[in-house]
N, C-alpha and C positions, 0 to 999 in steps of 0.2 A: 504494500500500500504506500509506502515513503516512495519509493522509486516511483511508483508509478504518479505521486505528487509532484515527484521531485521535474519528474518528466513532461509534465504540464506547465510548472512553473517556467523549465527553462525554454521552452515553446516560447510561453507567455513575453517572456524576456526576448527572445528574437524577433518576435513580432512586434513588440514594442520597440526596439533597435531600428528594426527596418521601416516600419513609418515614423520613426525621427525622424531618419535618414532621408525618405522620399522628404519631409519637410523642408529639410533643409534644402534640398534639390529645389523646390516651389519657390523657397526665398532667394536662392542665386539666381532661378531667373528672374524675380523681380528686380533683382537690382540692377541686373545687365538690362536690363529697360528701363531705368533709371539714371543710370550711372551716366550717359550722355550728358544732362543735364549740370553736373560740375564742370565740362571741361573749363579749360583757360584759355586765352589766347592773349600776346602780349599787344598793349594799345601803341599807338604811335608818340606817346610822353614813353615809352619803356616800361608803363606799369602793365601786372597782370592780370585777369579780369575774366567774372566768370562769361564767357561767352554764350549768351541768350542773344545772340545780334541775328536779326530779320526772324524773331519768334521762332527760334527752334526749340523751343521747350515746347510748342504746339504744333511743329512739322516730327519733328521726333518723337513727339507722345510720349514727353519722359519727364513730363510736369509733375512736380511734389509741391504743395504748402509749406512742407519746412524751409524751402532755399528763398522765398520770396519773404517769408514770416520773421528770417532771420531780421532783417531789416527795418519791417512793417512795424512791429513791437517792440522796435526799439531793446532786441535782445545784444546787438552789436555793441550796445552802450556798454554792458555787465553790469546793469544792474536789475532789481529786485523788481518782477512782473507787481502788477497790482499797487505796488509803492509808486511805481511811474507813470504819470500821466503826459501827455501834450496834445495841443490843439491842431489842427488838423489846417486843408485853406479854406473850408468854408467857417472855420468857427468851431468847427464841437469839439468835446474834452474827449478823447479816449486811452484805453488802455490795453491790456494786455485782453483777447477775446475770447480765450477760453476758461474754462472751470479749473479749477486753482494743483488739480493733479497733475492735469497734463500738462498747466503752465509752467508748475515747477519742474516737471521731466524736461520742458524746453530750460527753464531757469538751469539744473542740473548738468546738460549736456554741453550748454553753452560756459560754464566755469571750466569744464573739464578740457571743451576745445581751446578757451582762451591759454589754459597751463600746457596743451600740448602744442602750439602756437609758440608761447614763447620758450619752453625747454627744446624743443626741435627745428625753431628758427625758419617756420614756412615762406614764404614770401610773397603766397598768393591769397587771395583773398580767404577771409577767415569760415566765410558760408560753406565752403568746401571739404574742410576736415570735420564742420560741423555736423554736416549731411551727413558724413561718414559715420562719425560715433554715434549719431539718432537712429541710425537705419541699423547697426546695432546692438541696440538697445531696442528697438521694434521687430527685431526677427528674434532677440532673445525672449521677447514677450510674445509673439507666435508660436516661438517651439513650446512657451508654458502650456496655452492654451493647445493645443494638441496635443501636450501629458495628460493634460488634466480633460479632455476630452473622451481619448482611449477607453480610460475605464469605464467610461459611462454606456460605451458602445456595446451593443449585443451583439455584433457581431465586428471584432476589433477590426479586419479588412477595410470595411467601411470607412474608415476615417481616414484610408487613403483619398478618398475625394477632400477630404477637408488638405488635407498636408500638398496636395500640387490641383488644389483648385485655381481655374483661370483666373476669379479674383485674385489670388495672393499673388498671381503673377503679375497683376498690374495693379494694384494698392496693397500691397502691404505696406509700403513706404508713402502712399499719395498723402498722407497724415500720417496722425499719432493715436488711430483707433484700435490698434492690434493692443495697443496697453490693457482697455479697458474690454478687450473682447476676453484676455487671457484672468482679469479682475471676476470677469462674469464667469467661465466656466471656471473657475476654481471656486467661486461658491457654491453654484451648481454641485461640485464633486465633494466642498463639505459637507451638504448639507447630504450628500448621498451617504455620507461617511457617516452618521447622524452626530453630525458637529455642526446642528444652528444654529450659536452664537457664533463661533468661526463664517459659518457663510453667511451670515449679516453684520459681520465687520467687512470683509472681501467687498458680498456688494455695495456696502455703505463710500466704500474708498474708492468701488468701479464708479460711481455714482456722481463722486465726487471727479472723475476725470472724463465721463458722457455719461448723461443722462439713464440710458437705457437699461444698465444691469438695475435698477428702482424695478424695473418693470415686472422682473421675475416675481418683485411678492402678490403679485397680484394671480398669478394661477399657483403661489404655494398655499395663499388665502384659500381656494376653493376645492385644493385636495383635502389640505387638513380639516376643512368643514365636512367634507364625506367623510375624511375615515374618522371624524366626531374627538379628534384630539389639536386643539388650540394651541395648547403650551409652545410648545416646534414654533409655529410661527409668530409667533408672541416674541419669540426669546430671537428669531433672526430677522424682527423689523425691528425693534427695541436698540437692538446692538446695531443694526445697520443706520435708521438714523441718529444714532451717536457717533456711527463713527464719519456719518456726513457733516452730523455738527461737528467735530472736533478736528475736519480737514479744513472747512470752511470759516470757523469761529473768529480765527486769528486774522485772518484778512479783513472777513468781515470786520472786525470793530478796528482793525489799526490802518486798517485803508477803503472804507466804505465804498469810496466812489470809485478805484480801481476794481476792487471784488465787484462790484452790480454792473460792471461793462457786459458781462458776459449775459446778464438776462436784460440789458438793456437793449443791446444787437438783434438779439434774437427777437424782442418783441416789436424792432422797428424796420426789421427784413423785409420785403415782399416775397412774395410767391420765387424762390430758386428756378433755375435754369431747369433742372432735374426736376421738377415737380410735377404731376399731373396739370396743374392749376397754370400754368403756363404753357402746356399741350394744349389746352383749352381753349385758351387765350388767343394762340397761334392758329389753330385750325379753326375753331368760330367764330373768330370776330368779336368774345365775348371779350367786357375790358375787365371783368374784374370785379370782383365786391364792395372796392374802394373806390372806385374812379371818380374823378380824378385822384390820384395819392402823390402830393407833394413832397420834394424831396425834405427827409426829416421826420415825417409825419409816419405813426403807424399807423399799418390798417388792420383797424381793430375788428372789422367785419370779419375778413381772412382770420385773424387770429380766433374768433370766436365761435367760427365754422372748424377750423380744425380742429379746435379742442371740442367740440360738443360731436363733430363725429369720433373722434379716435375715443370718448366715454360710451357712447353708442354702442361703439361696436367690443369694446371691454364689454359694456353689458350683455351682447350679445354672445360674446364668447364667456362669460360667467354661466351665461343661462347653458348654454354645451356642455362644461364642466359637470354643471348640476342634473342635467339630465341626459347625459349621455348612457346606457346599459351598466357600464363599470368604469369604475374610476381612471378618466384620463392620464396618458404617460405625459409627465409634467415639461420634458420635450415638446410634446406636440402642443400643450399650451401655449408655452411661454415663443413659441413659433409665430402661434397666431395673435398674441399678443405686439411684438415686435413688427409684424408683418403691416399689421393695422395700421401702428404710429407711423412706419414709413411711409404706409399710401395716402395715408390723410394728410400726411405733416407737408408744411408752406416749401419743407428744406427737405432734400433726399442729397446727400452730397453723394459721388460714388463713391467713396471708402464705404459709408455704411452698409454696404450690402454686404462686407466681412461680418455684420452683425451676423447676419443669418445664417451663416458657412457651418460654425459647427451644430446651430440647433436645427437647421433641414439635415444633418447627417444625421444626427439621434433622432428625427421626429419621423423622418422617409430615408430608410436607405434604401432607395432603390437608384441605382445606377443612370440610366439611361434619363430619367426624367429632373435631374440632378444636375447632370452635364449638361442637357440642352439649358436651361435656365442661369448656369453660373459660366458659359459659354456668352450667350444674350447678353449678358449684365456686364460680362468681360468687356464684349466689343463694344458695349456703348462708351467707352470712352475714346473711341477713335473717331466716330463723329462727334463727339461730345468737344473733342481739341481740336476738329476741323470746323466746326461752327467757331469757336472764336477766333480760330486761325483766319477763317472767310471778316470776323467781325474788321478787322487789321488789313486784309487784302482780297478781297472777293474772288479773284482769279483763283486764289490757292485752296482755300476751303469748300466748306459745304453747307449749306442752306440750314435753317434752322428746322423748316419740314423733315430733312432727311435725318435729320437730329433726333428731333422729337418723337416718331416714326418709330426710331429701335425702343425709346422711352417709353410709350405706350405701348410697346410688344413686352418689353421690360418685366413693366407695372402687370401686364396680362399674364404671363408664364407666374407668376407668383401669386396672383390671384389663383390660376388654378392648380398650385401645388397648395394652396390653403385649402382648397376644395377637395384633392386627394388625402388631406390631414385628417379634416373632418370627415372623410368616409372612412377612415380606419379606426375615428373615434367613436362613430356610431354603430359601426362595422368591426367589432375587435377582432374577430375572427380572417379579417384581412389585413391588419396591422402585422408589416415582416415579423416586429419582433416578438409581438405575443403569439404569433405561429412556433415560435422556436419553444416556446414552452415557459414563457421567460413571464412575467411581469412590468415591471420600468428599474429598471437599475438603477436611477437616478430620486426613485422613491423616499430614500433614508429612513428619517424617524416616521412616515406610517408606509412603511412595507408590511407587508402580511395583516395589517390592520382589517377589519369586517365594514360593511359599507355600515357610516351610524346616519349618513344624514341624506340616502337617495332620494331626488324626484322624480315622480315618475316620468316617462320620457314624453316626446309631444305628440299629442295623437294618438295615445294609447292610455287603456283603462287600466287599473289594478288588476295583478294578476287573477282574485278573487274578489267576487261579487263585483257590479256592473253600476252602484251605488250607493248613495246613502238613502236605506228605505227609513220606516219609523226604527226607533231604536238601534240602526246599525251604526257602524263605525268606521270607519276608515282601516284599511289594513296597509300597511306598512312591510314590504314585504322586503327582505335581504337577499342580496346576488350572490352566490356561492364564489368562494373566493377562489383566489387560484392554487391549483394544488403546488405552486413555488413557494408561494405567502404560507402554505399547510407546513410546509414543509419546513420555515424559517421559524414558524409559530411554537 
């Protein structure tokens, strides 16, 4: 019995070797599609200079936010995001635009480039060794989240589409979202570990660097209401927002106005380039919710449609949770959760679609329907940087229709991989991984738990009696658990 343990384990162990390994393979090429983007070239004073002349950071497709950011945010200064403000040419105060994790990972890389700057005496501009150490430090935060991914897989293979997905090959570096992608699946894999204080610190700090690992507690809320035990997610939204106050606190009070840049942006954005809302815009003629929107001005109609649909349809996937046959795999929720906010929301940047990379691998593995959608998502950013390219020279680029076009194909292949989620939620019997005999791996503290709080599903009566006559009662009936959960119990 040891041997034949010992024999799985070291399986276990090579299979986990070799999709590091492809991982890693997915990060090198993203960077060789990147890496254009620092050359140099020397100017005609003799100095050296990163060479973006005649928009090749958009004929090469090897545009990153960190090389332009270095700059923007006045990170070139060395000093402290959030403590720095300046005005801008029309007049406004700004600051550092992101949430205070990932500014300090820029805060961080950029100390580390200015000391390897002046110990190794570069001569070229300083944005270049800085890309270098960010990128990284963002494929060492890729390989996390694909540690910490593995395990949650039912079938560990699988997570070979996550490790040389088309997205990593052209964002992992386009930001600094791989930080907060690896923040979220390592909560995810504590709380599988049943450590939810640990995975509501993780997401409280993902939280704290994007928005979106918040998002997970909203389908841990509606497992732990079926399997009738609270406590679990008490103790990992409790510690999560503590640990958002406690990354946030200090900014907030010793630099107010630099910390509220980042929700002040965001609430005075329009509708993004990548947005449905500007597909719309462009092909009907429609101007908008706001129109006229002056520059400066929010438009608080857009912002009050997207937040009242992306509640909507949370409610609507609450209502799934609650009446689905048996208890949701909390993959497949927090999928459709995620999914939601990027179709509704005013901003889809392309990095974010790394959101959904490893929770469409645990939510569908299935191959074929994987690749076509993370293929889509890949190539929209070659018309994505030949529309701006055309915005600079019309002759070189491509229209905004031919843009928009793979966008709304984009936004459609995801709408119907939510479609394929929800029929294996209603459907368990066709979910790959409860075929395997499995449960949700990513269950934790209510694995093997009994359903305490099912509804009945829509369009269907109690299993007995067809009513409430005089004197009846309601019956309440229990879904027989999985013989894995029997088995754990």
């Amino acid at each position: 019995m040891t041997g034949l343990t010992s024999r799985f384990s070291d399986r276990g162990l090579r299979v986990w070797l070799v999709l590091m390994l492809l991982a890693g393979v997915g990060l090198a090429v993203g960077w060789v599609a990147k890496a254009p983007c620092i050359d140099t070239y020397r100017t005609a004073d003799g100095q050296i200079a990163l060479d973006w002349r005649d928009a090749r950071q958009y004929s090469l497709h090897c545009y990153s936010d960190a090389i332009p950011l270095y700059g923007v945010d006045r990170l070139q200064d060395g000093t402290l995001p959030y403590k720095t403000t300046w005005t801008d040419a029309d007049g406004s105060v700004r600051a550092m635009e992101y949430p205070v994790v990932t500014g300090l990972l820029q805060y961080g890389v950029m100390k580390v480039t200015k000391v390897w700057v002046a110990v190794d005496g570069y001569p070229g501009p300083e944005v270049a060794p800085y890309f270098v150490i960010m990128a990284v430090v963002l494929a060492v935060a890729w390989l996390a989240a694909v540690a910490c991914t593995i395990p949650l897989a039912a079938r560990k293979w699988h997570v070979a589409l996550m490790a040389l997905s088309p997205l990593v090959f052209v964002h992992a570096f386009t930001n600094f979202d791989t930080l907060a992608v690896a923040l979220a699946a390592a909560g995810m894999l504590a709380w599988a570990r049943n450590k939810p204080v640990l995975a509501g610190v993780l997401l409280g700090i993902g939280a704290a660097a994007k928005l979106y690992p918040l998002f997970i507690l909203g389908p841990l809320l509606i497992l732990c209401w079926r399997a009738g035990t609270m406590r679990p997610w008490w103790k990992a939204t409790l510690t999560s927002a503590a640990a958002w106050v406690a990354c946030n606190a200090p900014f907030a009070l010793l630099y107010p106005r630099g910390w509220y840049e980042f929700f002040r942006l965001n609430s005075v954005r329009p509708a993004d380039h990548d947005s449905i809302y500007n597909a719309l815009t462009t092909f009907t003629g429609w101007r908008g919710f706001d129109y006229p929107l002056y520059s400066g001005h929010s438009p608080e109609k857009l912002n009050a449609f997207t937040l009242a649909a992306f509640l909507v349809l949370c409610l609507l996937i609450g209502v799934v949770g609650l009446t689905a046959p048996r208890r949701p795999r909390l993959a497949s929720l927090v999928f459709l959760v995620i999914a939601a906010f990027l179709l509704t929301n005013k901003v889809w940047s392309p990095q974010y679609s790394l959101w959904l990379v490893p929770l469409a691998v645990l939510a569908l593995p299935r191959v074929f329907p994987l690749l076509v959608w993370m293929g889509v998502d890949a190539y929209l950013w070659y018309p994505r940087l030949g529309y701006f390219l055309g915005l600079q020279d019309p002759d070189r680029g491509n229209s905004p229709e031919q843009f928009l076009a793979v966008v709304l194909l984009r936004d459609l292949l995801v709408v119907i991989l939510c479609g394929m989620i929800l029929h294996t939620i209603y459907r368990p019997e066709a979910d790959p991984v409860r075929r395997l005999g499995l449960d949700d791996p990513a269950a934790g503290p209510i694995a093997g738990r009994p359903e305490a709080h099912p509804l009945p599903r829509l369009g269907r009566r109690h299993r007995h009696g067809h009513g409430h006559g005089h004197g009846s009662r309601p019956v309440h009936t229990e879904l027989p658990a999985d013989p894995v959960e029997d088995a754990q119990r």
